[in-house]
C-alpha positions in Angstrom: -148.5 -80.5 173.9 -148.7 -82.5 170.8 -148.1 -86.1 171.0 -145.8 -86.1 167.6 -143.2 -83.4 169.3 -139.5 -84.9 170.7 -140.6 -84.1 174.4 -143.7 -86.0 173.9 -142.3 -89.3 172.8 -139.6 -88.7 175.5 -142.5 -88.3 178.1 -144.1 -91.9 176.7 -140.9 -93.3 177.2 -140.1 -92.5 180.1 -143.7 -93.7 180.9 -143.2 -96.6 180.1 -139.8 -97.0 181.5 -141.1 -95.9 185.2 -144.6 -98.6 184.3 -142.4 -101.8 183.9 -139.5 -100.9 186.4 -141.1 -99.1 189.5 -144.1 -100.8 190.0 -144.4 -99.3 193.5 -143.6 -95.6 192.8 -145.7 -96.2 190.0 -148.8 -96.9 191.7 -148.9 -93.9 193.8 -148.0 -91.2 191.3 -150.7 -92.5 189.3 -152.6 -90.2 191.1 -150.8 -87.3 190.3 -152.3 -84.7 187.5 -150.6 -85.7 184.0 -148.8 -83.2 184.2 -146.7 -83.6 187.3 -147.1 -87.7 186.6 -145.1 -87.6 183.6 -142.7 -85.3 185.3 -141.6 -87.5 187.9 -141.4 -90.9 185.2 -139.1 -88.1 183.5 -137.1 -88.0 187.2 -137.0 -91.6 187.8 -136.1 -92.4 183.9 -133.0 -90.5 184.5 -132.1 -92.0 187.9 -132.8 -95.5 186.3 -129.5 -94.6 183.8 -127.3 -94.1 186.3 -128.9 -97.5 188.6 -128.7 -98.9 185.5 -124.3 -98.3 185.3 -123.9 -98.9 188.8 -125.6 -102.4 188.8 -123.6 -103.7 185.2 -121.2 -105.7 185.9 -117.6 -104.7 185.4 -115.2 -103.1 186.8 -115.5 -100.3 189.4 -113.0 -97.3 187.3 -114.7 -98.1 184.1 -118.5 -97.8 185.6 -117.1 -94.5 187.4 -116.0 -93.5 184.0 -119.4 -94.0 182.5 -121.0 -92.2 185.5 -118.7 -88.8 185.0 -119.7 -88.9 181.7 -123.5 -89.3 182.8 -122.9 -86.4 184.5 -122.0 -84.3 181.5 -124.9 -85.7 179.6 -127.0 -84.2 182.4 -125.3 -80.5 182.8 -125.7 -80.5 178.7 -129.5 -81.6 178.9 -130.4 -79.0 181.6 -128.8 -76.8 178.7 -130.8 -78.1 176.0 -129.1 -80.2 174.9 -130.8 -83.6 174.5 -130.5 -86.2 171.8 -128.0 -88.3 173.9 -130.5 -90.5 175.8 -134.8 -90.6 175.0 -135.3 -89.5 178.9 -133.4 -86.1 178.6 -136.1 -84.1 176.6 -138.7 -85.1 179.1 -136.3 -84.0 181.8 -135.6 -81.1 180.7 -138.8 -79.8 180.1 -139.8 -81.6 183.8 -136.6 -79.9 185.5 -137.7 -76.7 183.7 -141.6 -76.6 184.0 -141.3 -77.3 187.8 -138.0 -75.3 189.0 -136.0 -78.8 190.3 -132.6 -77.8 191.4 -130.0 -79.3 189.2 -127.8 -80.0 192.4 -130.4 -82.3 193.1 -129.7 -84.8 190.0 -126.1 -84.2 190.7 -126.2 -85.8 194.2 -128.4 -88.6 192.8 -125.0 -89.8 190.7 -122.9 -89.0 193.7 -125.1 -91.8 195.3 -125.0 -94.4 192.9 -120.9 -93.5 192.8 -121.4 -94.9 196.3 -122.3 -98.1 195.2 -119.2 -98.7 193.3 -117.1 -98.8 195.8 -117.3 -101.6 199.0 -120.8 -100.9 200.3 -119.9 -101.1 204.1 -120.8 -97.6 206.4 -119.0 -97.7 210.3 -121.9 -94.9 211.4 -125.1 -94.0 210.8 -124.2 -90.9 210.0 -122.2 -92.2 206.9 -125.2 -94.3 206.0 -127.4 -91.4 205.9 -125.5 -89.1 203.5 -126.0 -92.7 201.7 -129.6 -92.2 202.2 -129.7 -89.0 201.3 -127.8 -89.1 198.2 -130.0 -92.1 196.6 -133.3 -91.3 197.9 -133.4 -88.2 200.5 -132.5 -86.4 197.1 -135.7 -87.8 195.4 -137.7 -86.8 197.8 -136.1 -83.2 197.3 -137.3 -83.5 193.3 -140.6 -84.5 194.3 -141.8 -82.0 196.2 -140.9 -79.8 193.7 -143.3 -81.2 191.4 -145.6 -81.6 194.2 -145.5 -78.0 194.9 -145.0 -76.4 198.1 -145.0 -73.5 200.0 -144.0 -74.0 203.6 -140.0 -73.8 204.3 -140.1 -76.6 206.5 -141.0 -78.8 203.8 -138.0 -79.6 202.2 -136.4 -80.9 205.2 -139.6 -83.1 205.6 -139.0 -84.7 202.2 -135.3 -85.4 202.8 -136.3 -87.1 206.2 -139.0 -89.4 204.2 -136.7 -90.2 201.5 -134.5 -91.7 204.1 -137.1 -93.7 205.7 -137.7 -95.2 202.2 -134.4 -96.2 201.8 -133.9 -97.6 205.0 -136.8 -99.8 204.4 -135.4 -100.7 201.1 -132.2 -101.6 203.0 -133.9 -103.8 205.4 -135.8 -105.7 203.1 -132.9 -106.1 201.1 -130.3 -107.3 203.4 -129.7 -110.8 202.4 -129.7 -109.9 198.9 -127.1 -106.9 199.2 -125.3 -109.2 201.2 -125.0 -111.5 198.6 -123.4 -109.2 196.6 -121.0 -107.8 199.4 -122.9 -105.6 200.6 -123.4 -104.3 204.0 -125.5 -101.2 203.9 -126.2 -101.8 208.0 -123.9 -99.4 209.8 -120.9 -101.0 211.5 -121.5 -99.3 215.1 -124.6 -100.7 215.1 -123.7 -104.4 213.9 -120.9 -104.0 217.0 -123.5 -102.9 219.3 -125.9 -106.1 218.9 -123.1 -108.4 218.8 -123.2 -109.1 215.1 -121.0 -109.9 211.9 -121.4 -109.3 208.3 -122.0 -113.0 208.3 -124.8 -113.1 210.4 -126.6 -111.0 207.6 -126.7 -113.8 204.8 -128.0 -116.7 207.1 -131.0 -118.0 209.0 -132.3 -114.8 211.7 -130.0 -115.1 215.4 -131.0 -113.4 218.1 -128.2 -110.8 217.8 -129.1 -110.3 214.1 -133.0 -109.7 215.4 -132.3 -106.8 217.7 -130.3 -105.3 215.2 -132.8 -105.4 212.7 -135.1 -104.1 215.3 -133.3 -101.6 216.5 -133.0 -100.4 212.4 -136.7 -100.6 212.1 -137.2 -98.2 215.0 -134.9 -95.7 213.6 -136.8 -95.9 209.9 -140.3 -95.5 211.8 -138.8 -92.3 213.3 -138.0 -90.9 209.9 -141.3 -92.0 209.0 -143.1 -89.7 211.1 -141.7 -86.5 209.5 -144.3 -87.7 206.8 -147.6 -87.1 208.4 -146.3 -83.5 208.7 -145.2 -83.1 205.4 -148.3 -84.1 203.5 -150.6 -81.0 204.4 -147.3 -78.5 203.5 -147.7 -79.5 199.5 -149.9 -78.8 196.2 -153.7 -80.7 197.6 -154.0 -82.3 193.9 -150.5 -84.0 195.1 -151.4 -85.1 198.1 -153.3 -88.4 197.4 -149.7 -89.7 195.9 -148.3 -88.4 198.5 -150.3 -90.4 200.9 -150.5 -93.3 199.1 -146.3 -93.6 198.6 -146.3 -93.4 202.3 -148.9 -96.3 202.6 -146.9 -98.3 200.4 -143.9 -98.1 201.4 -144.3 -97.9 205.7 -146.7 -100.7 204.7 -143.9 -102.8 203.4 -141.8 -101.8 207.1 -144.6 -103.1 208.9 -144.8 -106.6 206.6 -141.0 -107.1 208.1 -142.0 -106.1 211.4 -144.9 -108.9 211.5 -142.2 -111.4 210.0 -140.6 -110.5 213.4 -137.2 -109.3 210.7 -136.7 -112.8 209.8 -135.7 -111.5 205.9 -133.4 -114.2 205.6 -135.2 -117.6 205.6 -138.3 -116.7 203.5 -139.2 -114.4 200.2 -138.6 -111.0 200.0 -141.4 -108.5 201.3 -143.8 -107.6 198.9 -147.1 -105.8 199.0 -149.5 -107.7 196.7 -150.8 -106.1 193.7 -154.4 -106.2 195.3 -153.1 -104.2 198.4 -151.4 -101.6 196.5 -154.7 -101.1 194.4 -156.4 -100.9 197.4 -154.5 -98.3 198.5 -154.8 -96.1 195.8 -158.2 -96.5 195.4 -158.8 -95.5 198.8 -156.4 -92.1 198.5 -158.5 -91.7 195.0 -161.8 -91.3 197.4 -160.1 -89.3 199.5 -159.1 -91.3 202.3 -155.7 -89.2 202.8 -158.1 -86.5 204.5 -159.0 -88.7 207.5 -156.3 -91.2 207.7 -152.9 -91.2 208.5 -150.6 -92.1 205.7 -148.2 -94.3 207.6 -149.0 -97.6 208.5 -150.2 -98.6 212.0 -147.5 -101.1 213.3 -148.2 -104.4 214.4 -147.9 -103.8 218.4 -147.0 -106.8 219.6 -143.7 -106.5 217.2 -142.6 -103.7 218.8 -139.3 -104.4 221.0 -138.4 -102.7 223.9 -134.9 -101.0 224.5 -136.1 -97.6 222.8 -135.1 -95.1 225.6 -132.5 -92.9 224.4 -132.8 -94.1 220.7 -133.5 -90.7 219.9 -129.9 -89.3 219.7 -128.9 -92.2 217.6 -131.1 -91.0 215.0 -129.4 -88.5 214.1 
């Protein structure tokens, strides 16, 4: 592809877009062939536009405004028609190279709608259509661009898109809290004895086993990853693998804070880790090593039996 046509400007873009804004996601798809690498900065470029309404401030009807109308830029970019935004002729030519359902893009908006409303779910099974709609969906793209074969695999992607965002929720709590949001389900919060309040202040007890109990449920979602990374393209794999790091790794860095997310900094991985580990999936690491973390053991809680059935 020339580097003078519309869709290659649009891929640079977007490029650059996904180099200065996802710094994590970033990382790992580095590994990717160019090919499916630009792809998925064409994916999250368009999922950044509709963050991007969601998080300006103003008022709720006029963001949802501006999100339905999102929505018909989208349906006419899948149909060619792209001047409306500089992502949409790298997405088209990513959602049409590698066969990603449009439903997919559409349930993307339907999660940032979410956000415009009071962020508060009373079950975990509310949260997770949450989950599912901002990141379970990603995960759906991805492996599309990955390239699979095995019919269990989409399932598998869904499942780790969840455990991202559930780690993103976690880390996040005081944060979203400061902005009224409660993203922890109610049922649980009643469970450990806990208010809203106890979210935006120095860790309790209470407000330690729930974050616990949170943790446990993200590490099972987690382990649908290990068996999803042999199921896609092998050229993809090493991103894969080194997503998975990242990201369980960043689980395991609130773990060893023993969930106190309140009282200090955010979690982070260091730059140095995160180069670490793709240099290590680059020599081919991913082969002999799990992909998820191994969890600091004398974090762990007890209280697990029947957890299972509340994972849904």
């Amino acid at each position: 592809m020339s580097e003078s046509t519309p869709v290659e400007r649009s891929y640079r873009y977007c490029r650059r877009l996904t180099r200065a804004a996802a710094r994590n996601f970033y990382y790992a798809i580095f590994l990717l062939p160019k090919a499916k690498r630009d792809a998925l900065c064409a994916l999250y470029a368009f999922m950044r536009r509709a963050d991007d309404i969601s998080d300006t401030p103003g008022d709720a009807a006029t963001k949802l405004e501006q999100m339905n109308a999102w929505r018909s830029v989208l349906d006419a970019a899948l149909a060619g028609q792209v001047a409306a935004d500089p992502a949409l002729p790298a997405l088209h030519h990513a959602v049409r190279t590698f066969g990603v359902p449009a439903r997919y893009l559409h349930d993307l908006i339907s999660g940032t709608e979410m956000d415009l409303g009071p962020a508060s779910y009373d079950t975990f099974a509310a949260l997770r259509e949450y989950c599912y709609r901002v990141a379970g969906a990603v995960g759906l793209c991805c492996i599309h661009v990955f390239g699979f074969r095995d019919s269990r695999a989409p399932e598998l992607a869904e499942r780790l898109g969840i455990a991202f965002q559930l780690t993103n929720i976690l880390r996040d709590v005081k944060a979203d809290h400061q902005m009224g949001r409660v993203y922890l389900p109610g049922e649980d919060l009643r469970r450990f004895g806990c208010t809203p309040q106890d979210l935006g202040s120095p860790l309790a007890p209470a407000a330690r086993q729930l974050m616990q109990f949170e943790s446990e449920r993200a590490w099972q979602f987690y382990a649908a990853g290990n068996d999803l990374l042999p199921m896609i393209d092998e050229d993809s794999r090493p991103a894969l693998w080194a997503l998975m790091r990242i990201y369980s790794g960043i689980l395991r860095g609130i773990e060893s804070r023993e969930y106190d997310v309140f009282s200090r900094g955010v979690v982070r991985l260091s730059t140095a880790h995160k180069v670490a580990v793709m240099l290590k999936a680059w020599l081919g690491f991913w082969k002999s090593e799990k992909a998820i973390e191994d969890r600091n053991r004398d974090r762990r809680g007890t209280g697990r039996a029947g957890f299972g059935r509340h994972a849904g």
